[in-house]
C-alpha positions as CSV (number, residue, x, y, z in Angstrom):
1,X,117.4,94.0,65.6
2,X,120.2,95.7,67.5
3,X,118.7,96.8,70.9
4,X,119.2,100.7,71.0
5,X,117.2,100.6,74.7
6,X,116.1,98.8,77.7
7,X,112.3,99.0,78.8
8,X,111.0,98.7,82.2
9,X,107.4,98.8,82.9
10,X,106.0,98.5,86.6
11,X,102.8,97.9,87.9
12,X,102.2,98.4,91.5
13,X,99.4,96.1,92.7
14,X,97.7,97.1,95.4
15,X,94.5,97.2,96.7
16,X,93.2,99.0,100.5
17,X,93.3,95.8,103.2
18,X,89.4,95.1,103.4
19,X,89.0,92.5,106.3
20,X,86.5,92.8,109.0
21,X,89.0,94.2,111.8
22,X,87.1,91.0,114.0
23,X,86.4,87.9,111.7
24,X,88.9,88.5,109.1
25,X,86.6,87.8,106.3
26,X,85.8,90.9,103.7
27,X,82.3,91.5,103.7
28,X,79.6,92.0,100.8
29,X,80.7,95.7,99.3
30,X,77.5,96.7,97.1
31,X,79.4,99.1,95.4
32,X,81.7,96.2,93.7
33,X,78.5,94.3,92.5
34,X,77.5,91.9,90.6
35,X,80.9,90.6,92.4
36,X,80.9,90.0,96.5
37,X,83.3,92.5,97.3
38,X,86.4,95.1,95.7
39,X,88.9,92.3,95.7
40,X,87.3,89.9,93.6
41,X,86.2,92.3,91.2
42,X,89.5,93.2,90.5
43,X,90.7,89.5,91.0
44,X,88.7,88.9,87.9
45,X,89.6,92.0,85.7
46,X,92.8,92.0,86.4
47,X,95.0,90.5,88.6
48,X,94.0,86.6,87.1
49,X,93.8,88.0,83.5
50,X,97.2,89.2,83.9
51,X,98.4,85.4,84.8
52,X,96.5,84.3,81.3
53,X,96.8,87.3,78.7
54,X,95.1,86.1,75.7
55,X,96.7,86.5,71.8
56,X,93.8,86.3,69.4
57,X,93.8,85.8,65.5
58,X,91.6,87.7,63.0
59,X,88.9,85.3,64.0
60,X,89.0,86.1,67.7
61,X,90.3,83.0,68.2
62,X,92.9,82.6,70.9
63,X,96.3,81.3,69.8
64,X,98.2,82.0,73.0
65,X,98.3,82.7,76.4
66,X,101.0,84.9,78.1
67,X,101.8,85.6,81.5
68,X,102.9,89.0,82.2
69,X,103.8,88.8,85.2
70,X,107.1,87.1,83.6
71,X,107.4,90.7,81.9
72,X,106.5,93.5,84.2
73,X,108.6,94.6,87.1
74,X,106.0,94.6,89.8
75,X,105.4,94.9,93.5
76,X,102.2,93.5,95.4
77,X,100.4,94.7,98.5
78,X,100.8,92.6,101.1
79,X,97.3,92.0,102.0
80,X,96.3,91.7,98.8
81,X,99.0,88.6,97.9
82,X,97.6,87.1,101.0
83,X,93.8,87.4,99.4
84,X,94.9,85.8,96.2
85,X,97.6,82.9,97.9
86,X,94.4,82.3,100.1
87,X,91.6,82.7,97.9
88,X,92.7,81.8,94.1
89,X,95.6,79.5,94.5
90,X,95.9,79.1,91.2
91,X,96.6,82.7,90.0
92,X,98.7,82.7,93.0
93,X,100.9,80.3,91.9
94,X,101.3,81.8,88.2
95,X,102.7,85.2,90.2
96,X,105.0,83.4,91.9
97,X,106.1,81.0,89.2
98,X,106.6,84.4,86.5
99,X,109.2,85.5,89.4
100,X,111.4,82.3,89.5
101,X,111.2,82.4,85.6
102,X,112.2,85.7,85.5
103,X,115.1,85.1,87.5
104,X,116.3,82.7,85.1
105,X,115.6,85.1,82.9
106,X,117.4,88.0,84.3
107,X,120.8,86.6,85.0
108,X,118.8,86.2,89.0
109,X,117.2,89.1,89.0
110,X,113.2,88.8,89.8
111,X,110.8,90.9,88.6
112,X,108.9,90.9,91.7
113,X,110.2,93.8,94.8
114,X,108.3,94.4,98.3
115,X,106.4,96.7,99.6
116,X,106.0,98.9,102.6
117,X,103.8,96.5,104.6
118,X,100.6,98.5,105.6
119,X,100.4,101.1,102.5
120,X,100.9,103.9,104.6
121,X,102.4,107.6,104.3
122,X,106.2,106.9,105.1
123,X,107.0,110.6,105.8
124,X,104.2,111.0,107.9
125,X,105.1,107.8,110.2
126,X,107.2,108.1,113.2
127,X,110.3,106.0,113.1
128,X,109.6,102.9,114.8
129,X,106.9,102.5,112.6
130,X,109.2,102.8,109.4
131,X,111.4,100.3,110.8
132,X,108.4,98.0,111.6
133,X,107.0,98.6,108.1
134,X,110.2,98.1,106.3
135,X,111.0,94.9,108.4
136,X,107.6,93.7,107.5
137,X,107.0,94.2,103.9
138,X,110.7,92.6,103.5
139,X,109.6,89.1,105.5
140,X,106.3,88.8,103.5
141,X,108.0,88.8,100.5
142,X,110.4,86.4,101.4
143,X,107.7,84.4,102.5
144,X,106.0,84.0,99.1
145,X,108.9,84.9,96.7
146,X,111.4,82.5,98.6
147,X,113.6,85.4,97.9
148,X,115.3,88.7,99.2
149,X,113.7,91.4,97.4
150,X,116.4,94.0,95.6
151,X,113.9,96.7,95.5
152,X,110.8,98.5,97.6
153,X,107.6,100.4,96.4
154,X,106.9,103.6,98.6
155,X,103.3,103.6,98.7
156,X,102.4,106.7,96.4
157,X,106.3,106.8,95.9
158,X,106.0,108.6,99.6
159,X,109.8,109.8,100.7
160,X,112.1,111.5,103.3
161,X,115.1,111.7,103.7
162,X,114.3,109.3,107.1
163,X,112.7,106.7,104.4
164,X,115.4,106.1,102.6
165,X,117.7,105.6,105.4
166,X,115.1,103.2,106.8
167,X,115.5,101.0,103.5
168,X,119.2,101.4,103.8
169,X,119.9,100.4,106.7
170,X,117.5,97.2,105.6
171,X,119.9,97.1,103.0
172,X,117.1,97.6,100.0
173,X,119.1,98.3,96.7
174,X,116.4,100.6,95.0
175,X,113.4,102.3,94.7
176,X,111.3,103.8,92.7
177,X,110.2,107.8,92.7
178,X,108.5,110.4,90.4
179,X,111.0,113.0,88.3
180,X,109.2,115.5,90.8
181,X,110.6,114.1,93.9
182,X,114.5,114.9,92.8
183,X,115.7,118.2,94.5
184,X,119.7,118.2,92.8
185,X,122.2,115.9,91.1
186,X,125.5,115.6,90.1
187,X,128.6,112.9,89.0
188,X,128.7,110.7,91.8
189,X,131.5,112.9,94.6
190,X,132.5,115.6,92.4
191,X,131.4,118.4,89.9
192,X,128.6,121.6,91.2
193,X,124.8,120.4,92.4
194,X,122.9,120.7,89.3
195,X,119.0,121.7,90.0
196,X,116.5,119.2,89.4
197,X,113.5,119.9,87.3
198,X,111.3,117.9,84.5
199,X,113.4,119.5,81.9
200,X,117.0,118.8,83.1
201,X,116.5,115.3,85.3
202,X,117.7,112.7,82.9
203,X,115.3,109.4,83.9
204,X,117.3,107.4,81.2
205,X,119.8,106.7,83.8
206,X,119.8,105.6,87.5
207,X,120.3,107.5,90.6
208,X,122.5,106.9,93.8
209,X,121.3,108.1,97.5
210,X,124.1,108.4,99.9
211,X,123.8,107.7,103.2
212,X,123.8,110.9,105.4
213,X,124.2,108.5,108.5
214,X,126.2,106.2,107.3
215,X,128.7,107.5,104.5
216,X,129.8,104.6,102.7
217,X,126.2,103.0,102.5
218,X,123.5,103.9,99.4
219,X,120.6,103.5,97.7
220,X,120.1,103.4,94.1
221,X,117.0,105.1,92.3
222,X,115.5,105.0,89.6
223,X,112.7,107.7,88.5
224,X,110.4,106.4,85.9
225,X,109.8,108.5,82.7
226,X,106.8,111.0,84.1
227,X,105.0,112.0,80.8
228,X,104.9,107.8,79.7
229,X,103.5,106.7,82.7
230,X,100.7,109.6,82.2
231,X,100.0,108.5,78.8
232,X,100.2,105.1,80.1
233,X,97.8,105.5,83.1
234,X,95.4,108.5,81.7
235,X,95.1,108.4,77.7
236,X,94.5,105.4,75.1
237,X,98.2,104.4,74.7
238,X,97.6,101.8,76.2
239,X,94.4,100.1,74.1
240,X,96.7,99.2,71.3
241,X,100.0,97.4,71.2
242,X,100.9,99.2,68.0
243,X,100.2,102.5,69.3
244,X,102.1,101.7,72.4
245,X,105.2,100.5,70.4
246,X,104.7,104.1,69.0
247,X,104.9,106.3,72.0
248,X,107.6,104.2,73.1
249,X,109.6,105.2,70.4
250,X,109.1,109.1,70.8
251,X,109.9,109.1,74.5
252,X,113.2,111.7,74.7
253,X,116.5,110.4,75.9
254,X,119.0,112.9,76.2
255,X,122.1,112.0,73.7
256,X,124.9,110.0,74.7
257,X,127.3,107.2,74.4
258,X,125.0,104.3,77.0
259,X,122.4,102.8,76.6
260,X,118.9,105.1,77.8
261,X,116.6,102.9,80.2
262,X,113.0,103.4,79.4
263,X,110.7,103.2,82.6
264,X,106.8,103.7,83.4
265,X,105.4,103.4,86.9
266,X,101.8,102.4,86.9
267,X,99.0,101.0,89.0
268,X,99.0,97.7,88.0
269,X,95.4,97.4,87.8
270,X,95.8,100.1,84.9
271,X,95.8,97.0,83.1
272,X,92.3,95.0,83.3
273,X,90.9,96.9,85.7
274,X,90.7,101.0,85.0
275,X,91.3,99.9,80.9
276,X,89.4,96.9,80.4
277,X,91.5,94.2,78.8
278,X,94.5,96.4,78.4
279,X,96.6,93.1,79.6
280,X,96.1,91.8,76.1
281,X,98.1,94.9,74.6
282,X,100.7,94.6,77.0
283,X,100.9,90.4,76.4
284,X,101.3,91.0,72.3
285,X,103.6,93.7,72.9
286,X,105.6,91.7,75.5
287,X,105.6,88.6,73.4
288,X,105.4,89.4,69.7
289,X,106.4,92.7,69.2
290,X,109.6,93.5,71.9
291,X,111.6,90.5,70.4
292,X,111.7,91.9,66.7
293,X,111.9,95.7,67.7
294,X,115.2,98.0,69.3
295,X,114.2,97.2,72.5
296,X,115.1,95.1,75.7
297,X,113.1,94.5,77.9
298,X,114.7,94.4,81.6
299,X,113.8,94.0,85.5
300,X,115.5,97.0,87.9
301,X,117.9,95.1,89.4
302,X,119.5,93.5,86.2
303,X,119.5,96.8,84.7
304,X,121.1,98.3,87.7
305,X,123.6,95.4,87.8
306,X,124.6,96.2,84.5
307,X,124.5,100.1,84.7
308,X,125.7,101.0,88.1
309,X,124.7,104.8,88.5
310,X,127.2,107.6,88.0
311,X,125.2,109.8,89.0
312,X,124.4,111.0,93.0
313,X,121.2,112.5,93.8
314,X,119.5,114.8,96.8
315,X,115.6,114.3,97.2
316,X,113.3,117.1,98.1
317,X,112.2,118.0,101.9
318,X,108.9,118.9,101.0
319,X,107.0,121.3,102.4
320,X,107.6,121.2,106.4
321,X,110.7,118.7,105.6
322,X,107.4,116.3,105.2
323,X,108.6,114.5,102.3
324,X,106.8,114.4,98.6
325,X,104.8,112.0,96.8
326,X,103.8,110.8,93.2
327,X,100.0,111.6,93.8
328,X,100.1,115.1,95.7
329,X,101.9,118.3,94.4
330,X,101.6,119.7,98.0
331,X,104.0,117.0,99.3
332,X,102.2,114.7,101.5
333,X,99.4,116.8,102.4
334,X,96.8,114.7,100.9
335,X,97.3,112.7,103.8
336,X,96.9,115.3,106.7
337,X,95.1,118.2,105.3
338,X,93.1,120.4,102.7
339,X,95.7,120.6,100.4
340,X,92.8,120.9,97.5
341,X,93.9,117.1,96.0
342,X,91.1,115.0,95.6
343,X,88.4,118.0,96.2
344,X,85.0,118.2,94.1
345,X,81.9,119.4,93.9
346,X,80.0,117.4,95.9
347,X,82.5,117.6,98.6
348,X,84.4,120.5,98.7
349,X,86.1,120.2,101.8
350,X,88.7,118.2,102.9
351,X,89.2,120.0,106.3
352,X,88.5,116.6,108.0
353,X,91.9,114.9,107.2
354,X,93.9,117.2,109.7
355,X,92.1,115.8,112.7
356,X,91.5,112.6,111.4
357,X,94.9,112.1,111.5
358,X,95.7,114.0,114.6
359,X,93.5,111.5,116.4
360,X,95.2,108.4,115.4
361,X,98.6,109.7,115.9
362,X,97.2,110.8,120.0
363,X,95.8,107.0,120.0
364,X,98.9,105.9,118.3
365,X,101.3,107.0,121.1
366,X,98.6,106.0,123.8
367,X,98.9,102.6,122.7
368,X,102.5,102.2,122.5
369,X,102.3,103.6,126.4
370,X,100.4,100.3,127.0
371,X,102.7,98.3,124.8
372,X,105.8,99.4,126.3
373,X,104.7,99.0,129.5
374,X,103.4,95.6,129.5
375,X,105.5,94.1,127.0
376,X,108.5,95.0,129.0
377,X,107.4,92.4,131.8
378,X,107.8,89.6,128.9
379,X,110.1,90.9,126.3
380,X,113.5,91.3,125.8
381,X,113.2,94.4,123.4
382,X,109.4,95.2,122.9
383,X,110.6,96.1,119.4
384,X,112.3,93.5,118.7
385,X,109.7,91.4,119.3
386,X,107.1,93.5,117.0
387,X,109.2,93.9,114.4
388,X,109.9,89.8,114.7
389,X,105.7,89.8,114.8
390,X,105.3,89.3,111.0
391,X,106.9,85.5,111.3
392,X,103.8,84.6,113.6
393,X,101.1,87.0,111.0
394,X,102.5,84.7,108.3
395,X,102.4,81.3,109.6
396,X,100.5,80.1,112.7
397,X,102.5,77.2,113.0
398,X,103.1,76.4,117.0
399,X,106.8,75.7,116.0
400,X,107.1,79.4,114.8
401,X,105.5,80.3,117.3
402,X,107.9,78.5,120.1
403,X,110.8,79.9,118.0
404,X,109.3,83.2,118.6
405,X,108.9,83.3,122.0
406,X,112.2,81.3,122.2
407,X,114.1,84.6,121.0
408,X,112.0,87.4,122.0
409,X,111.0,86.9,125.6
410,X,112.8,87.2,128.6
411,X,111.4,83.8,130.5
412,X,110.0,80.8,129.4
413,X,106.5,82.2,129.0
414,X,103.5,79.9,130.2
415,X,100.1,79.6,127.6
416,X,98.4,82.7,129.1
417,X,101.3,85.1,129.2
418,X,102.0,84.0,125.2
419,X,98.4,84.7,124.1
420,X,98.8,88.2,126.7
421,X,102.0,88.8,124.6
422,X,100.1,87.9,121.0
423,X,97.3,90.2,121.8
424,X,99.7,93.5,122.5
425,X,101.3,92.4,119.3
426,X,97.5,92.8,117.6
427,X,97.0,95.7,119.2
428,X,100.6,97.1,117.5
429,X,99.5,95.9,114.0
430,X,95.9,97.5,114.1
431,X,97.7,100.6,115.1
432,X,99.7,100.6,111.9
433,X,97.1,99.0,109.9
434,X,94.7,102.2,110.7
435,X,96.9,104.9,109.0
436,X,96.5,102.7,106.1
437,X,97.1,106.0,103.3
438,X,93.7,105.5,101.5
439,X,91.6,106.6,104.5
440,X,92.4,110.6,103.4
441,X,92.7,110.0,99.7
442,X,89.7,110.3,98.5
443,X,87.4,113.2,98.9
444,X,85.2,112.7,102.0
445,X,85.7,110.8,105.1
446,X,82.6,108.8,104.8
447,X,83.8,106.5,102.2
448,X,84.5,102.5,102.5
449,X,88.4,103.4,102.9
450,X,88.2,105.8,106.1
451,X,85.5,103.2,107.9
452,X,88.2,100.4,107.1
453,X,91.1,102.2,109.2
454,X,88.9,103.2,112.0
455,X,87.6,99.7,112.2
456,X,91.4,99.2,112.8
457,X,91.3,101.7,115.7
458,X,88.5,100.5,117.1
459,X,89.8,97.2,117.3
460,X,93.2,98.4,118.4
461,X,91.4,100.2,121.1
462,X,89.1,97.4,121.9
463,X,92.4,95.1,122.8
464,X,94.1,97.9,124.6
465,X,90.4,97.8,127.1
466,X,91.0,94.3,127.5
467,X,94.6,93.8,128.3
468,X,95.0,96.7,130.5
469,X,91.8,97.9,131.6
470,X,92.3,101.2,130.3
471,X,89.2,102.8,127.5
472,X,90.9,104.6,125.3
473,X,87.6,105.1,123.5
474,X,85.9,108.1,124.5
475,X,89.1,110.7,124.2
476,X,89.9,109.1,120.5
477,X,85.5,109.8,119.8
478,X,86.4,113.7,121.3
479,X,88.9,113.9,119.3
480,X,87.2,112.8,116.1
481,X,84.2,115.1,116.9
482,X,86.5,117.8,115.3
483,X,86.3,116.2,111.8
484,X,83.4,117.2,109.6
485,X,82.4,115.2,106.6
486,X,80.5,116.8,103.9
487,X,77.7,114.4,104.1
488,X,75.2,116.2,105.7
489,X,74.2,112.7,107.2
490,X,76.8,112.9,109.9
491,X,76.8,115.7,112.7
492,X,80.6,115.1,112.3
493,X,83.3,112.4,112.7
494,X,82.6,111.1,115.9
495,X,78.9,110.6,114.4
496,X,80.0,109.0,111.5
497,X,82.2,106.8,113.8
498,X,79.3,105.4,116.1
499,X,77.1,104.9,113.0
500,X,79.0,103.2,110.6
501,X,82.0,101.3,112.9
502,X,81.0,100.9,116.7
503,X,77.4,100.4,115.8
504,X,77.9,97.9,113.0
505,X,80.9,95.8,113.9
506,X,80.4,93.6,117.1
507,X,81.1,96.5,119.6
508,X,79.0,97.2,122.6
């Protein structure tokens, strides 16, 4: 059949880092019972699944197995690709092995992008954090794809103008927003600034970003189709391949001589996960219905290969020039205040994000004092050397860690002052790892999430003690004290801190 479109659907796999800040082992979560913790529930209903989508007959017997990882454009959390590559080798190997096929595939384009390393806010990050994140996310997937990723998921599609100019200068091809994000557009240098809106953005076609700092540099985007993702993530689309054939086919493309590119933007554990067995819809689709119907199915950067954009594009400020998100009309402020997202019944109040995050940001820049000033003794560039970190995270090995030191520092080090160095390094990645974004997304501050990034802190804080004598822990508690949770448990979040992380996690 004559292929009137190209399809894109992407999941973005992700799940909150959920290692003991100390041991580096997750530990029993009740709440993900009968299974031991989060993770492996999900492992099992969806990111495995996913490798091994069954096709049954009328019987219910299976007649094939697909991978759809060969057919989805996806990006994996960091932490969680380490779980799997560590923990379920096997389904590991089918992820990566659905990339290199895809790139066959794809005329070299992989299926698989990066993401931002840590999952957190990107507007809401100073800049030598975005740098670090970028740099990072970019060198883990290299490290499992054996590849340079075209593209990179903003966690919650998270932007600013500063963002995208840290992913250009990183020289990242796309990314990937929601219709929302765009502020005005026009043919690429010429023609009047069109307004933006749901009714007028055309997501059929790609997007280019200019440079503001550097004019002759860009990034391409690409916002997926906002009402097919919905349907996708939040009706019963998705429970049939038939059905989603169907909707497919109504999705509005504005008229024109090209080509309309079709694209969703998902959780990937949408599929398994949220809708049990879901994968198998998308594995018949992918494999017995796309190769008879008007439809190609494509990666990002073979489409954009192909079909260049024509057109330029401004994203919105947001409010406070804080950037926007997929997951938050108020911009970002599901992530630093009460906005209203994620309120309910039970807790009402969201009033404790504000300080919650004013505290880590004052611990934040308390930490860097330390790291700054006793990283300068031994480093050539203190940030050089963190953002060169994520070789040593990655692989232990003593050569890489020679190589390392071998670039970064300033004298042959000796044994101690390398484990000195390795331990401010620690302390820089638990101060990044605690703004991890699901710590305010949900509604109260005593959840799983928000004890996960103040383990981070504490542990951050806790190295920062021991390397330079200095206790960083009772200002951060004062701080914290101005939080209140709604659980009437906690006298506020300095309470809730001593209960459920210094008491419980190896602290003294």
């Amino acid at each position: 059949m004559l292929k009137k479109y190209y399809l894109c659907i992407h999941g973005h796999f992700y799940q909150p880092p959920r290692e003991n800040a100390w041991t580096n082992e997750i530990e029993i979560q009740d709440s993900a019972a009968p299974f031991h913790d989060w993770n492996e529930r999900i492992f099992q209903e969806c990111y495995k699944p996913n490798t091994e989508a069954v096709i049954v007959d009328e019987h219910d017997k299976v007649i094939k197995r697909v991978n759809n990882y060969e057919y989805f454009n996806f990006d994996f959390g960091p932490a969680l690709l380490g779980w799997i590559k560590n923990k379920h080798p096997k389904t590991y190997s089918g992820i990566i092995s659905a990339d290199k096929k895809s790139c066959s595939l794809h005329n070299g384009h992989g299926n698989a992008i990066a993401m931002i390393y840590s999952h957190l806010i990107m507007p809401l990050a100073d800049r030598k954090d975005k740098i670090t994140q970028v740099k990072w996310g970019l060198e883990d997937f290299r490290f499992h794809f054996g590849r340079d990723s075209e593209g990179m998921w903003l966690p919650e599609t998270a932007c600013d103008f500063e963002t995208l100019e840290t992913l250009i200068e990183n020289n990242v091809k796309y990314t990937i927003l929601d219709p929302s994000q765009a502020d005005s557009f026009r043919k690429i240098k010429k023609g009047k600034w069109k307004s933006a809106s749901s009714e007028n953005l055309n997501t059929s076609v790609p997007y280019r970003y200019f440079s503001k700092i550097s004019k002759s540099k860009h990034i391409d985007i690409i916002f997926y189709n906002g009402p097919l993702s919905r349907n996708i993530a939040f009706d019963d689309h998705i429970y049939s391949s038939e059905k989603l054939l169907n909707r497919l086919r109504r999705v509005y493309v504005e008229p024109g001589d090209y080509i309309p590119l079709i694209c969703s933007a998902t959780d990937g554990e949408t599929f398994g996960h949220h809708k049990k067995y879901t994968e198998r819809t998308l594995s018949y689709l992918f494999s017995e219905l796309m190769p008879e119907s008007e439809f190609q199915v494509v990666n990002l950067g073979e489409y954009l290969e192909m079909h260049p954009p024509e057109h330029e594009v401004i994203i919105k400020k947001g409010p406070d020039n804080e950037g926007t998100s997929w997951s938050c009309s108020h911009g970002t402020g599901r992530w630093k205040s009460d906005c209203g997202c994620g309120r309910s019944e039970e807790h009402p109040s969201q009033q404790w994000r504000k300080p919650l995050r004013d505290s880590l940001n004052i611990l934040r820049d308390r930490l860097r004092i330390i790291f700054e000033k006793a990283g300068d003794k031994y480093f050539a560039d203190v940030y050089h050397a963190r953002n060169d970190y994520i070789h040593l995270i990655l692989n232990k090995d003593l050569d890489v860690e020679n190589d390392f030191f071998h670039l970064q520092s300033k004298y042959d080090l000796d044994e101690k002052e390398k484990k000195f160095c390795i331990q401010l390094l620690e302390m820089q990645k638990y101060s990044m790892l605690m703004f991890t974004s699901c710590g305010w997304f949900f509604s109260d501050i005593s959840g799983i999430e928000t004890i996960q990034i103040l383990e981070y802190a504490a542990r951050a804080i806790e190295i920062a003690n021991n390397i330079s004598g200095i206790d960083l822990n009772d200002e951060f508690m004062e701080n914290l004290s101005v939080a209140k949770s709604n659980n009437k448990k906690y006298l506020d979040c300095k309470d809730f801190y001593l209960k459920e992380v210094l008491s419980q996690k190896f602290l003294k």
